[in-house]
C-alpha positions in Angstrom: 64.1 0.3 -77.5 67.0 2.1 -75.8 67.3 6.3 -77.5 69.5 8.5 -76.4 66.6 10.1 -74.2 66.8 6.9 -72.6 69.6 5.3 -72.3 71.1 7.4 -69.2 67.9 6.8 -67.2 68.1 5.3 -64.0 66.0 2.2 -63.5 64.0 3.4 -61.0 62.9 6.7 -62.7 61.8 3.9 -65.8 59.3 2.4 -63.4 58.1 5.2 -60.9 55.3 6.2 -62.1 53.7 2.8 -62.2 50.9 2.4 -59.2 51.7 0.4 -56.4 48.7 -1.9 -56.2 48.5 -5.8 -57.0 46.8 -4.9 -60.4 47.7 -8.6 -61.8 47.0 -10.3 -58.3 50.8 -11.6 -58.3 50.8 -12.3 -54.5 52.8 -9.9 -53.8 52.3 -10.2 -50.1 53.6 -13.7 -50.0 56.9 -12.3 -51.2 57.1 -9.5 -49.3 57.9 -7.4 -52.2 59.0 -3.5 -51.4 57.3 -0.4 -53.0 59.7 -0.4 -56.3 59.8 -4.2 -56.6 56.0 -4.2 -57.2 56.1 -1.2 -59.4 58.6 -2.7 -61.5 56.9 -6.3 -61.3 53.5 -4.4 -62.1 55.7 -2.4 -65.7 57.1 -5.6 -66.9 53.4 -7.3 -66.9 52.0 -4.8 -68.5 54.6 -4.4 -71.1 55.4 -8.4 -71.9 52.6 -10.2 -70.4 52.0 -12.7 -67.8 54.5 -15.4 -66.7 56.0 -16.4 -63.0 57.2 -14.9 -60.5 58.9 -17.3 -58.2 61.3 -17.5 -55.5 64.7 -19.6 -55.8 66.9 -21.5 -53.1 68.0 -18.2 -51.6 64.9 -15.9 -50.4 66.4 -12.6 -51.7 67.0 -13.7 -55.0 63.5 -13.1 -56.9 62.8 -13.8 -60.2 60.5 -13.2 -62.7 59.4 -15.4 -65.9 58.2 -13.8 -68.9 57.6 -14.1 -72.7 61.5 -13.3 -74.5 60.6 -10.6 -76.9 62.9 -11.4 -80.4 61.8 -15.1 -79.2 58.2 -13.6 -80.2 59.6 -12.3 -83.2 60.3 -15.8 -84.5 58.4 -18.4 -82.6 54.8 -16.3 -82.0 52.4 -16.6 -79.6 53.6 -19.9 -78.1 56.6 -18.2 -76.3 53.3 -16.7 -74.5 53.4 -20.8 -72.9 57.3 -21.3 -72.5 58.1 -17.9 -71.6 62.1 -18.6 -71.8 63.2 -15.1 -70.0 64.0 -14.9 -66.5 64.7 -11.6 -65.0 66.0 -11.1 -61.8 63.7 -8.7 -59.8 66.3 -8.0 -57.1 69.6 -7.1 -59.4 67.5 -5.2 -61.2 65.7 -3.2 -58.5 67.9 -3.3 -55.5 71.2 -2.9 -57.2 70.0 -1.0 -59.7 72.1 -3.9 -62.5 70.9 -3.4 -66.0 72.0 -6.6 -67.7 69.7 -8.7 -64.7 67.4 -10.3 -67.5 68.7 -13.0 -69.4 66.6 -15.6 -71.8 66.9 -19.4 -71.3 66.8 -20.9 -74.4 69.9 -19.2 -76.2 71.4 -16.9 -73.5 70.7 -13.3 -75.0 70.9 -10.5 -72.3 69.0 -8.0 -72.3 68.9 -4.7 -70.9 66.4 -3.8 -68.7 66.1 -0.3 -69.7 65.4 -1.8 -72.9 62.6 -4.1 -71.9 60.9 -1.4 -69.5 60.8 0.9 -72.7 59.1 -1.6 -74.9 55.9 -0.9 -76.3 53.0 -3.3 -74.5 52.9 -6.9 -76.6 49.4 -5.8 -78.5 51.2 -2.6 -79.9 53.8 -4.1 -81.6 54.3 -5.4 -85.1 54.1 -9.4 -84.0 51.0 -10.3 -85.4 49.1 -12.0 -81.9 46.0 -11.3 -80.7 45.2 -9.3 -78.2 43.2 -12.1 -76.6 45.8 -14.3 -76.4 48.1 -11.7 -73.8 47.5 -12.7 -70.2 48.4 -9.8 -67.6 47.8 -12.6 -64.9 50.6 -14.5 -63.9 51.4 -17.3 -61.0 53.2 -16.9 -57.9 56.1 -19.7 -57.0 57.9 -20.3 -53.6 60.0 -23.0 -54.5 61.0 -23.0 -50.4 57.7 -23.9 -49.6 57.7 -27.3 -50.7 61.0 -28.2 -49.7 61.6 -31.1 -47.8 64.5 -32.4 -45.0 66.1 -35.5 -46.2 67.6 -37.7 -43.2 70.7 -35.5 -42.4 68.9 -32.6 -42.6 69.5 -31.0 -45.7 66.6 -29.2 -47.6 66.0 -30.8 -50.9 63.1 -30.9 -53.6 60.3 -33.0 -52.8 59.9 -36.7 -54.0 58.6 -37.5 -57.6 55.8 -39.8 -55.9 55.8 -43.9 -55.4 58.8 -45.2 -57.3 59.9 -49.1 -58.4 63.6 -49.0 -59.5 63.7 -50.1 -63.5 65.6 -53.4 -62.4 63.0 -54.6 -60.4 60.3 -53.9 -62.7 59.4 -57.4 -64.8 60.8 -57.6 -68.4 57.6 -56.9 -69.9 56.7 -53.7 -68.3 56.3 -50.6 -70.3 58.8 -49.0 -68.8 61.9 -51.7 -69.2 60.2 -52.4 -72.7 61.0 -48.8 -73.7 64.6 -48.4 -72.6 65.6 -52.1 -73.6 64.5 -51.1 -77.3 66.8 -48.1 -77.1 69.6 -49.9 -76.2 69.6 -49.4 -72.3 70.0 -51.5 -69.6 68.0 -51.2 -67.0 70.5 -52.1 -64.5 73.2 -49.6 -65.8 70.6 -46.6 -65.7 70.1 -47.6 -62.0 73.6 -47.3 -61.1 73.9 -44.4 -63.2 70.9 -42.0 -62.1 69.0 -44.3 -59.7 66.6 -44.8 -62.8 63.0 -45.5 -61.9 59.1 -45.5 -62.6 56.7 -43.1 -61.3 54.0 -45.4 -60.4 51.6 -42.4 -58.5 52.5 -39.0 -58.2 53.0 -37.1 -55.1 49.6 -35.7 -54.3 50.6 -32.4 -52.8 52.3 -30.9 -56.2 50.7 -29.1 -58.8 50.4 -30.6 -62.1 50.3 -28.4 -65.3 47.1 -29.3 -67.3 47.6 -31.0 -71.1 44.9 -32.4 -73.4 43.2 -35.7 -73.6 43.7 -35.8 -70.0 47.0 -36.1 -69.9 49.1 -34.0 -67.1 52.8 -32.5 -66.4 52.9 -35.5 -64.0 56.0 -37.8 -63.3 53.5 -40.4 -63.2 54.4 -43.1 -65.7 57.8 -41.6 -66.9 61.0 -42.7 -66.1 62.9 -41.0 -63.2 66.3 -39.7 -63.3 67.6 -38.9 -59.9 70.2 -35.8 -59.0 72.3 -37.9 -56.8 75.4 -34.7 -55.8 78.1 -35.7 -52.8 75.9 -38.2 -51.5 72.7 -35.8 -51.5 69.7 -36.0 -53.6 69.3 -32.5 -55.1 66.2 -33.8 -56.9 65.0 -35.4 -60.0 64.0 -35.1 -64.1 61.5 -37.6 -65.3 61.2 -38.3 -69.2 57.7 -39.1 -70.8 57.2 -42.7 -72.8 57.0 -42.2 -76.5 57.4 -44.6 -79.5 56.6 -44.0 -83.4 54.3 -46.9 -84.7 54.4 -46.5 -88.3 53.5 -42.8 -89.1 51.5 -42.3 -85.5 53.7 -40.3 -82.7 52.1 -42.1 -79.4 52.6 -41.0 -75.7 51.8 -43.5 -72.8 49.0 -42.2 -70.9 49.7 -41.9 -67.2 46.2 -42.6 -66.3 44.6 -44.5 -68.7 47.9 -47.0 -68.5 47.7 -47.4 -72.6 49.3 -46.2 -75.6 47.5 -42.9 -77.2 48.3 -41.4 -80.6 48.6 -37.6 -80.1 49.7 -37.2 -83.4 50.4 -38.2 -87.1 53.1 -38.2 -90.0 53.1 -37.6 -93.4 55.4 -38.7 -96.1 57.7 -35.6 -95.7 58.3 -36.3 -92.1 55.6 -32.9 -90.9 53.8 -33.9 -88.3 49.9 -33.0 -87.4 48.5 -33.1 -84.5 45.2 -35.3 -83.5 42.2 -33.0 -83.1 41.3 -33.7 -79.8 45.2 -33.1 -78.7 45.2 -29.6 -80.1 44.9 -28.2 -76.7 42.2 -25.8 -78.3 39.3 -27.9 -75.6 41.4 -25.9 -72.3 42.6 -23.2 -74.0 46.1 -24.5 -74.4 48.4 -23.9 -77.5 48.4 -26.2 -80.1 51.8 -28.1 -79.6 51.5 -28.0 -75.8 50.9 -31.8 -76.1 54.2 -32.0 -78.0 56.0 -30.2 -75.2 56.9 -31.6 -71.6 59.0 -34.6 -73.1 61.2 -33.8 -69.6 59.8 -32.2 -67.0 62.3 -31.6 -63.8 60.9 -31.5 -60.3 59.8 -28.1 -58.1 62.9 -26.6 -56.5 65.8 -28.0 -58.7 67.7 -25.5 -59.1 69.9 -26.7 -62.8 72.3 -24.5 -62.7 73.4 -25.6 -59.7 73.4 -29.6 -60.8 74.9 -32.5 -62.8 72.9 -35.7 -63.2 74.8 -38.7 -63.1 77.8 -36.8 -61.1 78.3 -39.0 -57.9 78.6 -41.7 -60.4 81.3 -40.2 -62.3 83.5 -39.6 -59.3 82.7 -43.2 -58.5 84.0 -44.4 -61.6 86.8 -41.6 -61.4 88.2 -43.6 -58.1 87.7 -46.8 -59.4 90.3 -46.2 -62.3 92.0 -43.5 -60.7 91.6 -40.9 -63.8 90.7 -37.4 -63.2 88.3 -36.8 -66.1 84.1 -36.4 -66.2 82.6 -36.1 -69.5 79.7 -33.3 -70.0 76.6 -33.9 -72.5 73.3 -32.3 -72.8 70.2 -34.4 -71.9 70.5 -37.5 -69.5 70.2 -40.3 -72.3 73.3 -38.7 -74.1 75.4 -39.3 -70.5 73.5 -42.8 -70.1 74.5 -44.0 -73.8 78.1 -42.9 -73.2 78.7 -44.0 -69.3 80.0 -42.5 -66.1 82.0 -40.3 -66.1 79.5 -38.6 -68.4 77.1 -35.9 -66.6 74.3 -33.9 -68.1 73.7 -30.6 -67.5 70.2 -30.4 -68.2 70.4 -27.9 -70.9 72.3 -26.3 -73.2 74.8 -23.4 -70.7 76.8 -24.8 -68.2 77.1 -22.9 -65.8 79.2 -20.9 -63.0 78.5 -23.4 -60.4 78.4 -26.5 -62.2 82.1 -25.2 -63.4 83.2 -25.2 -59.9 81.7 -28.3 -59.1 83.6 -30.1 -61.9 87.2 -28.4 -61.0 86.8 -29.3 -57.6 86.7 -32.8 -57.8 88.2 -32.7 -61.8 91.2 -32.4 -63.7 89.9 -32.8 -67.5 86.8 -32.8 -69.2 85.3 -34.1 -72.1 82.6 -32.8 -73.7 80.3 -33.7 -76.2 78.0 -31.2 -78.3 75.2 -32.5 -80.7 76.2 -32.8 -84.2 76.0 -29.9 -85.8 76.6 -31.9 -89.1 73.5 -33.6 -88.4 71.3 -31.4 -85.9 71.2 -27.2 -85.0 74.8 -25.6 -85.6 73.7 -22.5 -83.0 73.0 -24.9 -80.4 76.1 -27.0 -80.4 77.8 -23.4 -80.3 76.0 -22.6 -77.5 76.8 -26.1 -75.6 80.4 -25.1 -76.9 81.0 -21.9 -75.6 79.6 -21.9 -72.3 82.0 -25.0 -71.6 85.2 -22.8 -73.1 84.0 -19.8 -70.9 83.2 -21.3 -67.7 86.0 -23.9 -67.3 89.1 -22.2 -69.4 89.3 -19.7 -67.3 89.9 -22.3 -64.3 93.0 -24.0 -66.3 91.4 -27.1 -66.4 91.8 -29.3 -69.7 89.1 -29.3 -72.1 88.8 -32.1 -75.1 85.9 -31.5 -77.3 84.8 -35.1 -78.2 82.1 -34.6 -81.4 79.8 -37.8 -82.3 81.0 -39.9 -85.0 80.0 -38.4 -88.7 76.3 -38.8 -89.4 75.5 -39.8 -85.5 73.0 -36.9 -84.3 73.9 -37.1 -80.7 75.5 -39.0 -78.1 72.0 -40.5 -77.5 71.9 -42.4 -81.0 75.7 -44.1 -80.8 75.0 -47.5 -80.9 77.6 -50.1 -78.5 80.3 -50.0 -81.1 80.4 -46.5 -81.5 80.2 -46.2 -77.8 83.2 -48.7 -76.8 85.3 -46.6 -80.0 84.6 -43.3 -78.4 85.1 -44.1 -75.1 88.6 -45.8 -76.2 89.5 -42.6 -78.5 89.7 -40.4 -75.3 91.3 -42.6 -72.6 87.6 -43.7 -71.1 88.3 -47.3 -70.7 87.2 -48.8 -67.7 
């Protein structure tokens, strides 16, 4: 916590007396880190755990990925697994910037003087075993597997063998899945370049899950980052369907349907035994997780899915506008001009992107009627602050009453929307 006997203290006197050595075996020589990086590197290990440390587009720009303390507070050990905050090694250290450590999943700052003076995970009031705090954490240079398209640009590596979704027959898994949700195949193709994984790319690391299952774009469905004629990489979405009360997931291996879980009449789910995760040492919803997974070296905040086919449909009809939603089936329900931004912030550079080539925006939150108020706040805010400042002109465009997202419109509600705010093709 920051005291007054702290609160003046440089940064660098916080960390000093920390010992130079790789005492987590972080790699450090593979990022050349300097004296006080590894110092400070070596604190914040020791004080929140393991995590990744990684390296993004830009080789001076460091970061490191850790557990989000009040995210412990509520969620428990499993923010041990998703470890939402990202603090920037070289703010912090080489410019000495205090606010350089923000978390991912609702956008709290924090102050790094806070988080160096934190007590070590085990000593605190938070109820997790000591067992379960790793000080080992894995090393990522996103650079490294970077690849040169053919005009030379460096872009994230390939998902693997893909087969467009329109040239897939009608009865494969794939086309089954979107059809029954109300998507055409040929529309997500023009939209995101929409296809299946049919083999992964056999030089990428894939995170391990139970029952054999894997982090893998294998057997999901592909959604391309098509940006000015570049691809700046992809997001692929796992297969899963409710059959009465059992949650399935399509295996990418086995090429069937498995039931990972089960519902009971209040709508709580529980997890099949052997899908725990407890067999590799995994947490108990990890099988739950990885619904999206987005490939190595995307950077997000520097992306809109579906945006070269906005400004297609922007010159077609010659209006100015591009919509802005959440997750990719929320653009795909509603259409180009809608983009997602992969998350809930939009941020700095996405903003530019969009008045650059922009003149109004649409865009559509979740339901807070129907799903989390704080997150559609969220979604809300970091729209008003990144694009009001720019003077461009913002319409927030909220699903129809009792609709969750834009994902669960159906065609009518669609064509109404779409009509309501002067997006008729």
């Amino acid at each position: 916590m920051l005291t007054p006997n702290n609160i003046e203290q440089s940064l660098d006197e916080m960390f000093k007396e920390s010992p130079e050595e790789d005492l987590h075996e972080l790699g450090f020589k593979d990022f050349q880190l300097s004296p006080a990086q590894k110092r400070f590197v070596n604190t914040m290990v020791a004080k929140h755990g393991g995590g990744v440390l990684f390296r993004s587009k830009k080789y001076d720009n460091i970061e490191l990925q850790i557990a989000a303390p009040h995210l412990l507070e509520t969620d428990g050990d499993k923010e041990l697994l998703s470890r939402h905050l990202f603090v920037n090694v070289d703010k912090a250290v080489n410019e000495g910037h205090n606010k350089a450590a923000r978390c991912v999943k609702d956008g709290k700052i924090y102050d790094i003087r806070e988080l160096l003076s934190m007590l070590p995970i085990e000593d605190r009031a938070l109820n997790i075993q000591k067992s379960k705090v790793k000080r080992r954490i894995s090393v990522i240079d996103k650079l490294k597997y970077m690849v040169r398209d053919k005009d030379g640009n460096l872009i994230p590596p390939p998902p693997g063998e893909v087969i467009p979704l329109n040239e897939l027959p009608p009865d494969h898994v794939a086309v089954e899945y979107v059809v029954e949700r109300g998507f055409s195949p040929d529309m997500l193709v023009e939209q995101f370049n929409a296809s299946y994984c049919i083999e992964e790319n056999a030089e990428s690391f894939y995170k391990v899950l139970p029952g054999g299952f894997k982090a893998t774009p294998r057997a999901r469905i592909v959604f391309y980052i098509s940006q000015l004629g570049t691809n700046r990489g992809w997001q692929a979405r796992r297969l899963d369907r409710r059959v009465d009360n059992e949650l399935q997931f399509f295996h990418p291996y086995k090429g069937v349907w498995e039931t990972v879980a089960n519902y009971n009449d209040r709508g709580m789910i529980s997890i099949v035994p052997r899908f725990s995760g407890s067999t590799i040492g995994k947490a108990p919803g990890i099988i739950l997780k990885n619904k999206y997974i987005i490939g190595l070296g995307v950077e997000k905040s520097m992306a809109l899915m579906g945006f070269d086919a906005a400004l297609k449909w922007s010159k077609h009809t010659g209006i100015k506008t591009i919509g802005i939603v959440e997750g990719v089936l929320d653009a795909a329900r509603l259409g180009p001009p809608f983009v997602s931004i992969m998350g809930l912030r939009l941020s700095s550079n996405q903003a530019s992107l969009i008045t650059n080539h922009f003149d109004r925006v649409v865009y559509t939150p979740d339901n807070d009627e129907v799903c989390d108020e704080d997150k559609a706040e969220i979604f809300c805010k970091s729209v008003t602050e990144a694009l009001l400042p720019k003077g461009i002109e913002l319409v927030k465009a909220v699903p129809p009453k009792g609709v969750e997202d834009a994902g669960a419109m159906n065609q009518e509600q669609v064509n109404t929307f779409r009509k309501d705010y002067g997006l008729e093709n």
